[in-house]
C-alpha positions as CSV (number, residue, x, y, z in Angstrom):
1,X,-80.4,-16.0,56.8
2,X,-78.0,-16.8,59.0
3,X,-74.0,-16.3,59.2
4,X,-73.0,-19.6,56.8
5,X,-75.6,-18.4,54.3
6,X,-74.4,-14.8,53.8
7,X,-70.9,-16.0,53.4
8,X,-71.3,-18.0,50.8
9,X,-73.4,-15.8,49.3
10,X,-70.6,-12.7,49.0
11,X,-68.3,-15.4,48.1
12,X,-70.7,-16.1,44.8
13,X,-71.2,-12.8,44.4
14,X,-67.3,-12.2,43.8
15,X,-66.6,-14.9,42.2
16,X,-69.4,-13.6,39.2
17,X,-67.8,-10.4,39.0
18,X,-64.4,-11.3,38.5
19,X,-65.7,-13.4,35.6
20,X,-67.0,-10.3,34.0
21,X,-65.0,-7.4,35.2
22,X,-61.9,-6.8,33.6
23,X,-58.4,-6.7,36.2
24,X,-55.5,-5.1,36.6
25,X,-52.4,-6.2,37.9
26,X,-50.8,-4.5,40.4
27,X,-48.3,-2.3,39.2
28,X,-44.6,-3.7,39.7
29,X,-45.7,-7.0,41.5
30,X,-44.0,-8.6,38.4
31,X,-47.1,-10.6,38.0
32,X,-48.9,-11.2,34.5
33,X,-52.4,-11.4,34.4
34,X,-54.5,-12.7,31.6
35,X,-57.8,-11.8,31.3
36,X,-60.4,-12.8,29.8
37,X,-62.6,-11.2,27.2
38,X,-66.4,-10.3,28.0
39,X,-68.5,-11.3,26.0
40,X,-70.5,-7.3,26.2
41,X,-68.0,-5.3,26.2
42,X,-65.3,-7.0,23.9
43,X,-67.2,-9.2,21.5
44,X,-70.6,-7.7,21.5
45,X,-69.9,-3.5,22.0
46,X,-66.4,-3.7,20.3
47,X,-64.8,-1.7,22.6
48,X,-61.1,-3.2,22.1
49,X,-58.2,-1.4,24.3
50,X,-60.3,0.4,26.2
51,X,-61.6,-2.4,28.0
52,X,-58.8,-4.6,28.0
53,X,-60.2,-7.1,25.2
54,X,-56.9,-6.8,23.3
55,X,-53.2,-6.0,23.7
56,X,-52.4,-2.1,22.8
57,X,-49.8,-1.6,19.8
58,X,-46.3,-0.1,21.2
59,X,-45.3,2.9,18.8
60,X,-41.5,2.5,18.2
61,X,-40.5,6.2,19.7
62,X,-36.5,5.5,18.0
63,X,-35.9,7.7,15.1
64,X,-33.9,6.4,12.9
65,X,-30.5,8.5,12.7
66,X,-30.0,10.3,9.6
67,X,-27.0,9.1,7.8
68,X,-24.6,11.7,6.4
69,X,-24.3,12.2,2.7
70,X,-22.3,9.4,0.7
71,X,-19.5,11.7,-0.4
72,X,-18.9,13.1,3.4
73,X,-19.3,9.6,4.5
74,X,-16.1,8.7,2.0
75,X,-14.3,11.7,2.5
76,X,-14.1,10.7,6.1
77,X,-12.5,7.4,5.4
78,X,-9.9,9.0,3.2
79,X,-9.0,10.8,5.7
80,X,-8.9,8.2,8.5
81,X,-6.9,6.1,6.3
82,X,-3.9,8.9,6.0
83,X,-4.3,9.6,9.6
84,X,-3.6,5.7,10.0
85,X,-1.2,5.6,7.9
86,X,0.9,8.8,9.4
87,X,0.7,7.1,12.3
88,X,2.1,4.4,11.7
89,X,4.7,5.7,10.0
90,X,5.8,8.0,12.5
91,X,5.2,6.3,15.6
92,X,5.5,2.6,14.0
93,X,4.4,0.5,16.9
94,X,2.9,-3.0,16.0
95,X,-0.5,-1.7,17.1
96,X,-0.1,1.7,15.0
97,X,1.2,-0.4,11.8
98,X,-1.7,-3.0,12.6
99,X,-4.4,-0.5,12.6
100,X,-3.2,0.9,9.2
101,X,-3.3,-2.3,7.6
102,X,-6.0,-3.8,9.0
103,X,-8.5,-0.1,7.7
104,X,-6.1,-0.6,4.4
105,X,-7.2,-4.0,3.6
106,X,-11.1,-3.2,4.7
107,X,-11.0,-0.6,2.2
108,X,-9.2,-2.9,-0.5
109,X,-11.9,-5.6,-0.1
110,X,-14.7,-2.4,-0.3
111,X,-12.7,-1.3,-3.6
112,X,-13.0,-5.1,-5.0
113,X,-16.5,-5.3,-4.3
114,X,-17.6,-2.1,-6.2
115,X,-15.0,-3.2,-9.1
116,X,-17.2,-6.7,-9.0
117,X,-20.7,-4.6,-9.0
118,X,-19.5,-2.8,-11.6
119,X,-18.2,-5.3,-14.0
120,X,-21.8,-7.4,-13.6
121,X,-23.7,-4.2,-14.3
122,X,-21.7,-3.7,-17.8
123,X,-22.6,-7.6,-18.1
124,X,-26.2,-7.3,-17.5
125,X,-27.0,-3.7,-19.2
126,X,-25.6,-3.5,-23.1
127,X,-26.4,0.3,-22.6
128,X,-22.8,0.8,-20.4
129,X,-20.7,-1.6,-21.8
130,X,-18.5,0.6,-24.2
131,X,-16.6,-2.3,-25.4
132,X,-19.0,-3.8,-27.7
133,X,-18.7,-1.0,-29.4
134,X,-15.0,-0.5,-29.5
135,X,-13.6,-4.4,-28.2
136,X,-10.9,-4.8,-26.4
137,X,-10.1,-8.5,-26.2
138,X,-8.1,-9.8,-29.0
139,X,-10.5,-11.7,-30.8
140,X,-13.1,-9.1,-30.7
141,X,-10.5,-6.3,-31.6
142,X,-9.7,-7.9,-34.9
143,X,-13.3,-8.4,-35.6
144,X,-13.8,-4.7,-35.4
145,X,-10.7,-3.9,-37.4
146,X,-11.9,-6.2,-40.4
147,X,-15.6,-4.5,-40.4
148,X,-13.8,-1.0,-39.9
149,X,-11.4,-2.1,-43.0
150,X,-14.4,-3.3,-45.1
151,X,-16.1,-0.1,-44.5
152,X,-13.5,2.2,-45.0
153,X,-13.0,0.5,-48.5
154,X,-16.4,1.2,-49.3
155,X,-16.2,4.8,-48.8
156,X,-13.1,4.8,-50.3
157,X,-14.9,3.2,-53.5
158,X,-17.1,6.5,-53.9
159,X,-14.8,8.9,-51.9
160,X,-13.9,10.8,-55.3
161,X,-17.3,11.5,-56.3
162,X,-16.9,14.8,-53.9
163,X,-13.7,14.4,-52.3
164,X,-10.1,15.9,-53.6
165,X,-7.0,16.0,-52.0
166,X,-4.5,19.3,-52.2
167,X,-0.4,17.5,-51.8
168,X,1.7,19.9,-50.6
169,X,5.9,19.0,-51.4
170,X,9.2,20.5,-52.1
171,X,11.9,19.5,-54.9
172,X,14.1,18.9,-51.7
173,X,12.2,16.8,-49.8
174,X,13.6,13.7,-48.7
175,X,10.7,12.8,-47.3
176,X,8.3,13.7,-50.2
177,X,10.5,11.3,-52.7
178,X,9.2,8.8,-50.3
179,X,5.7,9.6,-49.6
180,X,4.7,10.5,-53.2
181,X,4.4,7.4,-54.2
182,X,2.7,6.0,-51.5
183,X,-0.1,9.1,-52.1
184,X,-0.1,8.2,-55.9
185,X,-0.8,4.1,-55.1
186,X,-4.1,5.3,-53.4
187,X,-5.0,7.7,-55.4
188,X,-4.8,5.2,-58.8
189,X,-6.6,2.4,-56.5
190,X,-9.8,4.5,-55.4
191,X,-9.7,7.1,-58.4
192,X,-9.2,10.0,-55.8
193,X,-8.1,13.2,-58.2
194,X,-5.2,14.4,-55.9
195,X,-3.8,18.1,-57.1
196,X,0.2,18.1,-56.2
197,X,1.3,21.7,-54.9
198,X,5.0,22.7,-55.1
199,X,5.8,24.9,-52.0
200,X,9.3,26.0,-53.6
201,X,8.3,25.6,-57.4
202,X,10.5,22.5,-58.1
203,X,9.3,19.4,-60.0
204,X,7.7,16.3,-58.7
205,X,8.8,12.8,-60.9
206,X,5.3,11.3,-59.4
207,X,3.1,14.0,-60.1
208,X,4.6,15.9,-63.2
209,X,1.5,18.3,-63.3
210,X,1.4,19.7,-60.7
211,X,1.3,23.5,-59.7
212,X,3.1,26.2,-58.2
213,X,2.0,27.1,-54.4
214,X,0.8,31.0,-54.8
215,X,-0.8,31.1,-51.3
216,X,-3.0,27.9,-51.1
217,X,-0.8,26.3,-48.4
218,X,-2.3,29.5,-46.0
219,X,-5.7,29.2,-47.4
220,X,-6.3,25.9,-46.7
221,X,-5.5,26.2,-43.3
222,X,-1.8,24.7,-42.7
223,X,-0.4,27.7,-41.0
224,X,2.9,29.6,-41.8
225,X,5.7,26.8,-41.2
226,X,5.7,25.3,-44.5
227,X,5.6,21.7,-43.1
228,X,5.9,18.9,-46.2
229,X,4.4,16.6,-47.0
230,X,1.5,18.0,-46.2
231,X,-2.1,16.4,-47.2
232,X,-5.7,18.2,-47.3
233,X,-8.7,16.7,-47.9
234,X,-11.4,19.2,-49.9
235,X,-15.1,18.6,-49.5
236,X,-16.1,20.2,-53.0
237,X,-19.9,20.6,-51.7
238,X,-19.2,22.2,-48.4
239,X,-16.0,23.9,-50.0
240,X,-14.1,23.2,-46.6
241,X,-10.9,21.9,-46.4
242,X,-9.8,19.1,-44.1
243,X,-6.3,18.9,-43.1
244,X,-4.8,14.9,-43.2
245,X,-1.8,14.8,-41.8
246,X,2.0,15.8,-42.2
247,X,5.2,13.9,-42.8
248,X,4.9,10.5,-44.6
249,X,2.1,8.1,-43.9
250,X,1.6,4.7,-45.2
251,X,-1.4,3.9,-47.1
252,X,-3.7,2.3,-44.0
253,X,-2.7,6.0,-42.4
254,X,-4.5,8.0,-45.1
255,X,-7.3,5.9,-45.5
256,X,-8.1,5.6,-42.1
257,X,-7.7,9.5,-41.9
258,X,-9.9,10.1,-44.7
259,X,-12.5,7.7,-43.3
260,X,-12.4,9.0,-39.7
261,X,-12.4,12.7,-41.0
262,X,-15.4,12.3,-43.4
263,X,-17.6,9.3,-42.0
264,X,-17.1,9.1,-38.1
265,X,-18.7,11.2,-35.8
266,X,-16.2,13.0,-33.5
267,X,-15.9,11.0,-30.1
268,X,-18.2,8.4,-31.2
269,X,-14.6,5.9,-31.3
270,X,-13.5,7.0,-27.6
């Protein structure tokens, strides 16, 4: 074999083993080499990275930082914002006063946009929205009113069936002149038995039998002052008196009092 022959023959030789063999390229030469896959080792034996037949997967090594908690996170820009504005106000340089109102309005647009969030959430979740039970818009207001009214009329209807109510006046009372008949118009409309109470013994033209006060005012609860006109309402099955109210009430007062003490459940209307 002579010098030509073995030349070409190395060059062969090379040329078959880079078609199976898998390369490297040199490190920092800047060039990329693509290789191709065997078909032994990549396709046949599965050996994947190892050998080259496919690209390995980068693990992100960034952690993600930890964010404070929401209420630290708001504290600080409270207190950036009166640090701002502090500054500005005692140094008040166009950049100082600029700063404040630029974080100002940032946080005014924040403020709108959980004031937005919020109002759609009411909208979207019946559970939250306290004002279909208790409205506020004008329409829905009086709507409420008229149901409350019809109700209240109802239990007014039956009210005396377990309900009385103790009056507590004076022969001097101004006041009681004017109340007493008020107390006697809703007491003839709903057939409510009311028992008139004279805290100095003197007569009462609306209520002519009533009785003399011998310690009932204290009993029932209304203290030592000797406020009249005084009404209590008395719950003859649970023998528990309810105090009204004092001073003179029109008759939408002491129904509405009578209704809220004996039929609403406390803070179910705020």
């Amino acid at each position: 074999m002579n010098y030509r022959q073995c030349t070409a023959l190395l060059a062969a030789s090379s040329l078959m083993l880079a078609a199976t063999a898998p390369l490297r390229a040199s490190e920092g030469d800047g060039v990329e080499v693509r290789q191709s896959e065997d078909a032994l080792y990549c396709k046949e034996r599965k050996l994947g990275t190892w050998f080259y037949c496919e690209k390995p997967k980068e693990e992100s090594r960034k952690a993600a930082a930890a964010q404070p908690p929401a209420r630290e996170r708001l504290a600080a820009i409270g207190s950036e914002l009166e640090e701002l504005k502090a500054r500005a106000i005692l140094e008040p340089s166009p950049e100082n006063v600029t700063a404040y109102v630029r974080f100002q309005r940032e946080q005014l647009d924040r403020s709108s946009m959980f004031a937005d969030v919020w109002q759609r959430a009411l909208w979207q979740d019946p559970g939250l929205d306290y004002t279909l039970q208790r409205p506020v818009s004008t329409l829905g207001k009086r709507a409420w009113i008229d149901e409350r009214k019809t109700d209240r009329d109802r239990v007014m209807a039956n009210l005396s069936q377990r309900y009385g109510v103790f009056y507590f006046f004076a022969s001097n009372c101004g006041a009681c002149d004017i109340f007493s008949p008020i107390l006697k118009s809703v007491s003839d409309k709903y057939g409510l038995a009311v028992l008139a109470v004279s805290t100095d013994g003197g007569p009462s033209s609306t209520f002519p039998g009533y009785m003399v006060d011998s310690g009932q005012y204290e009993k029932l609860g209304l203290g030592t002052d000797r406020q009249v006109p005084a009404l209590v309402l008395f719950d003859s099955v649970t023998k528990q008196p309810m105090p009204i109210g004092y001073g003179i009430l029109s008759q939408d007062e002491i129904m509405d009092r009578v209704f809220q003490l004996t039929q609403v459940k406390v803070g179910s209307d705020y």
